[in-house]
Structure formats: structure tokens, C-alpha cells
C-alpha positions, 0 to 999 in steps of 0.5 A, a space after each residue: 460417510 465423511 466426518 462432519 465438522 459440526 458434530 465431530 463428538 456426536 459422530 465419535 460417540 456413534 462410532 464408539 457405540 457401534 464398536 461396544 454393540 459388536 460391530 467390526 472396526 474395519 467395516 465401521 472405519 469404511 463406513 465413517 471414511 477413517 483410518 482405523 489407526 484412527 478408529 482404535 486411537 479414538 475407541 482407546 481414549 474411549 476406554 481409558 476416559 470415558 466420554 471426556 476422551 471422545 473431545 478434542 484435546 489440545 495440540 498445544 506442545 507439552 514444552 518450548 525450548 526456546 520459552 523465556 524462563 518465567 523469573 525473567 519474564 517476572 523481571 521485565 515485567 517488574 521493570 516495566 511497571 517501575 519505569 513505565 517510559 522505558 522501552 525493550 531497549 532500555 529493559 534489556 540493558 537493564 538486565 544484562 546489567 543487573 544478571 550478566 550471567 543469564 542468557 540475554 532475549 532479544 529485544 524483540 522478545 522483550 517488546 513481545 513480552 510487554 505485548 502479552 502484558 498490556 504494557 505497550 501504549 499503541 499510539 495511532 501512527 501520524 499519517 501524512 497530512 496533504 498540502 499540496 505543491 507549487 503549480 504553475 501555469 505553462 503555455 506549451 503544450 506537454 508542459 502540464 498535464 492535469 488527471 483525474 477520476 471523474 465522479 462515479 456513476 452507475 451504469 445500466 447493468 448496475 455497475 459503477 463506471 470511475 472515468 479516468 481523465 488526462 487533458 494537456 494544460 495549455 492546448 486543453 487537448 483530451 488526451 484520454 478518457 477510459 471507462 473503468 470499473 475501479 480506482 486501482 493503481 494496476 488499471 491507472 497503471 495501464 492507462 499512462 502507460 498506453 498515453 505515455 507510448 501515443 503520446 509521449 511524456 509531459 514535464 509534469 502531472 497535477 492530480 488532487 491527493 486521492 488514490 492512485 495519484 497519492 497515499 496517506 501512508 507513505 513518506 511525503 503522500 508518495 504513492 506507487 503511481 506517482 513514484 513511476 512518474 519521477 522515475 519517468 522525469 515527470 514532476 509532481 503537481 498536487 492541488 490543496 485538499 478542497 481545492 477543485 478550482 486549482 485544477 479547474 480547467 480540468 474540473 470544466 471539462 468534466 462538467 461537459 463530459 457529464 453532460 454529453 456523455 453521461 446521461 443517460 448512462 450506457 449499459 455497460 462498460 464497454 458501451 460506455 467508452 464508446 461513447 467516451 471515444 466519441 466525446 474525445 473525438 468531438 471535443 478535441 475536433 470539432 467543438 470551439 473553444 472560448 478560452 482558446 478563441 473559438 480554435 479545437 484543441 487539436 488545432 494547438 496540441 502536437 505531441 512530447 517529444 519526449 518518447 516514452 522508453 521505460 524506466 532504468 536502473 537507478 545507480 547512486 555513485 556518491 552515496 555509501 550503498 545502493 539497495 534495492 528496497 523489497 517487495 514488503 517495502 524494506 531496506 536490509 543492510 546486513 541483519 538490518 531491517 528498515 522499514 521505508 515503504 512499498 511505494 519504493 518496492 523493487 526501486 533502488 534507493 542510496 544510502 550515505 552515513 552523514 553523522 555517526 550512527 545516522 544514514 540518510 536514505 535518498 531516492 532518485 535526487 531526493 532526500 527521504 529520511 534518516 534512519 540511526 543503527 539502534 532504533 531503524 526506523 526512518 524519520 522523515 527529511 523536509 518535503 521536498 514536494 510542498 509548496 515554497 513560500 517566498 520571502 517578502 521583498 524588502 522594497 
């Protein structure tokens, strides 16, 4: 009989009264599924402390080797209180000088230190605030394409279904409308990625600032997506927050994708894109457009000629390093550790010293930050993606 985790000291307290009755430590230990190396540890502790030997003792060590000594700990403390701005640093600094001949903790034991102590103020990290970009207004077809997850809606199994949308701006040619179960860059991923083999690449892609397209968390609201999109020479077009009309073409066409589509829904996935394929056909076929005096979409789309072939390696000749960022999103230069994002994760980003001590980190032709040698952590350049204002003419 296997030991149940909930009565651990009441299976431990049978067990010892058994053995003290007469009975067999071999047949016993059979019985309660233990080794009887267990058996007798348990029955000698029994023995030695009586019933409080029965409980679960601590498995903390008895010493750590590498335990910072209770009188430094009692100093940084100190230190800390006395000049609260002060960080690990500054801290350590002041103790190396102040006790030369002690062993100095690192700075992350130090921070550590002040973490156990309450002394560390956790501001809220400052996220990326959207604001959008330039947009423009192309004629050729492939010059702009718009995306978008059309609203959720529930199916008849009681699944959600997300649509995920790509039309072409100057032809307003449905390029694709899949059926999704989800918003997950993997699944948008694979979409773009069978658009871009059937119908080649577009100069440039407008998306609001949702996910997958953009990340509050990330340096200039990047994301993995549309990092993937600048690796392929796709520029990015982002509408303002609360700014449907600016991608209203597209906006329009999911009015007329609800209507026909949609309602009532289908029973699952599957059904639903083939409903999808149909709306596609018939939209790009044979339903007139007004805005395109009375003509089908397919009668003014062709695709790019700019074939899809994958992505290469990134090489930066004019800058100090090239490094490949890890998959936990970090740049390491020697024992160096700075953090940059996992949108970047297995990119090669360039590293060029532009000041003593300070780095500025670039991908692709952009300008991401600067990092310094003591602190490592990486300040964001000017958005090379927000919108330009224009100075007023003087006429």
C-alpha cells in the first residue's frame, strides 16, 4: 500500500504501531510499499523522539559555503538605510573601500541582499506607448497590404472562431481569410507564410497594434511577426489606437464578411473556412465594386513579383560585432549580459562603440539603443517607425 501524501504522520504512526505490537519489519515494509532501510530510519527516529520523530524534518543544509557572513550582510543593510537612492553598485563600492581586505560579493549578491530586506522600490516597468506610423496611399496592387483579425465569434460546437484577414489596398483583392482557433503568432505565422509563397511579398503591411502584429513589451512595439516582416523587406504600417477608419477599407470589407459569412455561424472550424473560401471566391469574382467602378477585385489584382525565398543571414561590416541574440532574448559579449528582447531570438543584431563605454545596438538598418559597460541595460534610440511631422512651409 502506497503511502498517501495527505496522512504521511498517520500511516508512519501505523506503521510504528504495528512493528512495537510484534510484527515483522519485512513484512510490514511489503506491505506499506517502502524500503526497510526506510522502515528502520523511521522506527529509530520513533525511538530516539518519540512521536515529534514521526513529522517531516526540514531538508534545509545545516551551512552554505558560499553564505555571505551575517556582519557584511548587517553593513549593506546599514548603508542602504543611510543613502536609500544608492543601488548594488554604489553599495559595493562603498565596502570594498571601507573593508579592502574582505572578500567582495558580487553586485548581484548585494541587490539580492536588499531584495530579502524589503529595500528594493519595484517601479512598474514603462511599456510601449502605440502611436502609430506614416500611411500611405498606394495605387499599384502589392504596395500595401492591410491585416487584421476580424471580431471573434462562436461557432455552433461552442468554439470561438478568430478570422485572420489580408486584402491588397489599391485592387481591395482578398487575398485570405482563414478560419482560426486562436490569435497566436505560430498559427498567423503560417498564414503569411503560404500568402507570401501564392502570392508573393508586398512592399509594406498596415495592422492595428494588437497581438500578433505588435507587443507592449518590446522595443518600438516590435513583435515576432512583424520582425519577420522587416527581415523579408516588408515595411510597417500601424494605424493610431482607436483609429479603425484609417484602415477602413479593410474595416468595410469585414462588415460584408459578417454579413455573408458569418450568420448564422457554421458548426466548426472547418466548416466555417469553407464558407470562407466561398465568400473569398465570390468577393474577388464576381461581386461589383463601387469604389472600383462597378469592376471584381480580380480583374485589377496580379500578383508581387517579388517571390518569397525566405529569410538570410544578417551581416553588419561596418559595425564592431555581429551577435546572434539568444533564445531568452539577450545579447552576451564576453561575460556580458544584456537583455534586448525575444522578438529579436535567433536574429543577428550589430554592435558598434559610438562613445567610451557606450554601444549602440542596431538591427537590420535600424537603431534600437545604447547600452554602457556598467549598468547593461539597453536605452531605447528614437522610433524609427513613428510617424514624422512635417515643418510647416514658411510660404
Amino acid at each position: 500500500m502506497p503511502w498517501r501524501e495527505c496522512y504521511k504522520m498517520d500511516e508512519r504512526l501505523r506503521f510504528v504501531a504495528r512493528l512495537v505490537d510484534g510484527e515483522k519489519m519485512a513484512v510490514l515494509c511489503r506491505e506499506f510499499d517502502i524500503s526497510r532501510k526506510t522502515g528502520y530510519k523511521i522506527f529509530a527516529r520513533y525511538r530516539d523522539c518519540g512521536l515529534e520523530g514521526l513529522t517531516d524534518r526540514s531538508r534545509r543544509p545545516y551551512r552554505q559555503a558560499n553564505r555571505l557572513p551575517f556582519q557584511i550582510e548587517n553593513f549593506i543593510v546599514q548603508l542602504k538605510r543611510e543613502h536609500p537612492s544608492w543601488g548594488a553598485p554604489k553599495l559595493r563600492e562603498r565596502l570594498r573601500r571601507k573593508h579592502p581586505d574582505i572578500q567582495l560579493p558580487a553586485i548581484s549578491t548585494v541587490h539580492a541582499v536588499l531584495d530579502r530586506h524589503g529595500l528594493v522600490s519595484r517601479g512598474r516597468k514603462a511599456r510601449y506607448k502605440a502611436e502609430g506610423t506614416a500611411l500611405s496611399r498606394p495605387t499599384a496592387p502589392n504596395d500595401l497590404w492591410c491585416a487584421d483579425y476580424k471580431g471573434e465569434f462562436m461557432l455552433a460546437d461552442h468554439r470561438y472562431c478568430y478570422p485572420l484577414t489580408v486584402t491588397d489596398f489599391a485592387s481591395r483583392y482578398l487575398i485570405s481569410c482563414e478560419a482560426l482557433a486562436n490569435t497566436r503568432a505560430q498559427y498567423a505565422f503560417t498564414v503569411f507564410e503560404r500568402v507570401f509563397k501564392d502570392f508573393g511579398l508586398p512592399k509594406a503591411i498596415r495592422t492595428d497594434n494588437g497581438v500578433p502584429f505588435a507587443s507592449s513589451h518590446a522595443l518600438f512595439g516590435l513583435s515576432k511577426l512583424s520582425v519577420w516582416w522587416l527581415r523579408l523587406g516588408i515595411q510597417l504600417e500601424r494605424i493610431k489606437p482607436g483609429n479603425p477608419q484609417q484602415n477602413g477599407r479593410h474595416e468595410r470589407m469585414h462588415l460584408t464578411l459578417k454579413k455573408e459569412a458569418t450568420k448564422p455561424a457554421a458548426k466548426n472550424l472547418l466548416q466555417q473556412q469553407g464558407r470562407f473560401d466561398q465568400f473569398i471566391q465570390c468577393f474577388n469574382e464576381e461581386r461589383p465594386h463601387q469604389a472600383l467602378n462597378m469592376q471584381y477585385p480580380a480583374e485589377l489584382y496580379v500578383p508581387s513579383a517579388r517571390a518569397y525565398r525566405g529569410i538570410g543571414e544578417l551581416e553588419y561590416p561596418f559595425h564592431d560585432f555581429t551577435i546572434t541574440v539568444t533564445n531568452c532574448g539577450r545579447i552576451c559579449i564576453g561575460t556580458r549580459k544584456i537583455n534586448l528582447s525575444t522578438v529579436f531570438a535567433g536574429h543577428n543584431v550589430g554592435i558598434r562603440q559610438v562613445a567610451d563605454r557606450i554601444w549602440l545596438v542596431s538591427f537590420m538598418q535600424y537603431d534600437l539603443g545604447f547600452f554602457d559597460h556598467e549598468t547593461c541595460r539597453i536605452t531605447s534610440a528614437e522610433n524609427p517607425f513613428a510617424a514624422k511631422v512635417l515643418p510647416m512651409s514658411s510660404v
